[in-house]
N, C-alpha and C positions, 0 to 999 in steps of 0.2 A: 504493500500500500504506500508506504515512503517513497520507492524508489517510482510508483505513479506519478504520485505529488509533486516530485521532484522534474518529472518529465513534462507535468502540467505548466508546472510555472516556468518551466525555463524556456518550451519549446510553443506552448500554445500564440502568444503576439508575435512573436519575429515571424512563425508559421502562415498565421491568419492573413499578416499586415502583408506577408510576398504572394499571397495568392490574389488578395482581393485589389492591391497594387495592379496586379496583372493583368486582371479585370479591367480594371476600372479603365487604364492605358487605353486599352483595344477600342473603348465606348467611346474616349472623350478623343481620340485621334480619329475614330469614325466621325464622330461629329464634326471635327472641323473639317471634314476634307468631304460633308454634307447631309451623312448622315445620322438624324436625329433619333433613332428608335430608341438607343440606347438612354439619351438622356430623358426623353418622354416615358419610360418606364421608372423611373427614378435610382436608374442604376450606376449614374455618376454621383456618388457618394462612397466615403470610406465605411459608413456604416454597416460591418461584417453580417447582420442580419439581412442583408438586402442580396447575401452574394450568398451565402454561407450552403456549402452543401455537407450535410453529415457524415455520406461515406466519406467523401474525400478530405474532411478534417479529420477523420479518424483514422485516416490512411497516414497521415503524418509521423503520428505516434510507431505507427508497426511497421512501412517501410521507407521513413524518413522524407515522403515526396508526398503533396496534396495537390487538389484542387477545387476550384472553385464553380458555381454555377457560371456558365457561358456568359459573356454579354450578350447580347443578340446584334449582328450588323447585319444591316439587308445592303450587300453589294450596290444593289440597282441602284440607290439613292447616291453613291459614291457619286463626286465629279466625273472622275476617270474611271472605271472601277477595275480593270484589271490594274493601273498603278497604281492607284492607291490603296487596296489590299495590304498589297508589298507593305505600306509604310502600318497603316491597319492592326496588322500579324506582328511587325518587326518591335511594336510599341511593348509587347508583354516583356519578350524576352532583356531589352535595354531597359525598360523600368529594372528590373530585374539584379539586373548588372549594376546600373547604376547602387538600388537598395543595399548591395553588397557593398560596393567601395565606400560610402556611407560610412556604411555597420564597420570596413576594416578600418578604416581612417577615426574612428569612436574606438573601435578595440584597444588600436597600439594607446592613443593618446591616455585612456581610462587606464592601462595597464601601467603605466609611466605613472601617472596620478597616483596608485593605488600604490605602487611600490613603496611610498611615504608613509605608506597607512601602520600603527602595529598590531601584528597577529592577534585577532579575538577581537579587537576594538570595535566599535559598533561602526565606523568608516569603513572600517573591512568586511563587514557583516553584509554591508551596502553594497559595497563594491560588487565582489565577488557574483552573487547571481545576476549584477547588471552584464557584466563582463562573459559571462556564460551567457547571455541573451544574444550578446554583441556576435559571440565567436557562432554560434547557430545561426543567425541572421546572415552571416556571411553562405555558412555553407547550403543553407536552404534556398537562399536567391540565389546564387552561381549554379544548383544543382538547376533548378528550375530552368532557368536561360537554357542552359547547354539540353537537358532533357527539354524542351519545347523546340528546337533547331532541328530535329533527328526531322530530317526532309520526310514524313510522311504524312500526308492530310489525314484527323483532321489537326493535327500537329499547327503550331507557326511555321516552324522550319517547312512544311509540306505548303503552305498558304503562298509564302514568300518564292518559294522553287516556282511556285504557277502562275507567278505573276511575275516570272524573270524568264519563264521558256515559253516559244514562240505560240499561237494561240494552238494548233494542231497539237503538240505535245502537252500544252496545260490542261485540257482536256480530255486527255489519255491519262493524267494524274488524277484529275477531279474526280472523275470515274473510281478510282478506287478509296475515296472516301469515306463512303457505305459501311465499308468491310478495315477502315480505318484502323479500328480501336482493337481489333483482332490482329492486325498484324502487329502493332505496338505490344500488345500481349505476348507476341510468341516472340516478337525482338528480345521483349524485357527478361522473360523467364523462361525460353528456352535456346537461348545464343549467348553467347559472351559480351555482348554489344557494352553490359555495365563494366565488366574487368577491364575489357580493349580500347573502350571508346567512353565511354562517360566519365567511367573513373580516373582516368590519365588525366583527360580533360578537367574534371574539378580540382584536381590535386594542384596543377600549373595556374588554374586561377586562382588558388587560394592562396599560394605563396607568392605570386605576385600582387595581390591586394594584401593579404594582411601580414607579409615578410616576417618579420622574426616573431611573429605568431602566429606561423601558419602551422603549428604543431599544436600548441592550445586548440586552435580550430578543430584541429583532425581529432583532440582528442576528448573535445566535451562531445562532438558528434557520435563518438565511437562508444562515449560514457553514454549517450542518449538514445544511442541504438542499441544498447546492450539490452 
């Protein structure tokens, strides 16, 4: 039950705030480039009730990745819409990224701060679970980025490939949308795509945003996934 507790407080807002970030991107970059569904549903807001989906908050906790209710974009209202997509889809992942360098750039500085603090003190008491927010925060938005890229719709990475190949191919992509979340499935849990390809990948973002705590990182992650 502690070691819940533990995972509650430390992992639920960095979690929530990179999913619904994500969200929210995709709505309000739809809206300026014309389309307004997303704001007319009142889905341009941080308020995590309005996004929040429960499998996929609970998905966080047991394999460290969530998600959030879709925003709704209707392409057609796009100025452009096969280019603007691109920009659309590309808004989740870069919130993303950005929310990480953020969270690394608050890690090292909090960690520098706290080094003053002495052991037990209630400054330390403080610190400490902010600093474990900071270092999950980092690894949950870079996770997210890089897992939303994997070129397959209905993916970002798969949105953005089809609005960068010529209309003939982008339409041989879109077509396998349907059947989307199935291949994501058998990428995730029956290929190595996490050891070879995700995992490399987080590990080089994480040490170049949060440098001489890019070990902290890896290991309140490792402490949160246990």
């Amino acid at each position: 039950m502690e070691s819940f507790i533990l995972k509650l407080s430390v992992m639920l807002v960095p979690g929530m705030l990179a999913i619904v970030c994500h969200e929210v991107s995709h709505g309000y970059v739809a809206w300026r480039f014309g389309d307004p569904t997303a704001r007319m549903l009142g889905r341009l807001t941080l308020n995590p009730l309005k996004h929040i989906d429960i499998f996929g908050t609970l998905m966080i906790f047991f394999i460290g990745i969530g998600w959030a209710k879709p925003v709704p974009v209707v392409s057609e209202n796009l100025r452009n819409p096969k280019r603007d997509m691109i920009w659309v889809a590309a808004a989740g992942p870069v919130t993303n990224i950005l929310l990480a360098t953020v969270s690394a750039f608050m890690l090292r500085g909090l960690v520098a701060f706290g080094g003053s603090a002495a052991p037990g003190s209630m400054l330390a008491m403080l610190i400490e679970p902010l600093i474990m927010m900071l270092a999950f925060s980092v690894y949950i938005n870079l996770l997210l980025a890089i897992f939303n890229m994997i070129p397959v719709p209905p993916l970002d990475g798969g949105r953005v490939l089809s609005g960068l190949l010529p209309h003939r191919q982008a339409a041989a992509l879109s077509r396998i949308e349907p059947y989307g979340m199935i291949v994501i499935i058998v990428l995730v849990f029956f290929t190595n795509i996490f050891s070879y390809i995700i995992s490399p990948a987080l590990k080089i973002g994480v040490e170049l945003l949060a440098g001489p705590q890019s070990g902290l990182v890896l290991n309140v992650t490792r402490l949160m996934m246990h």
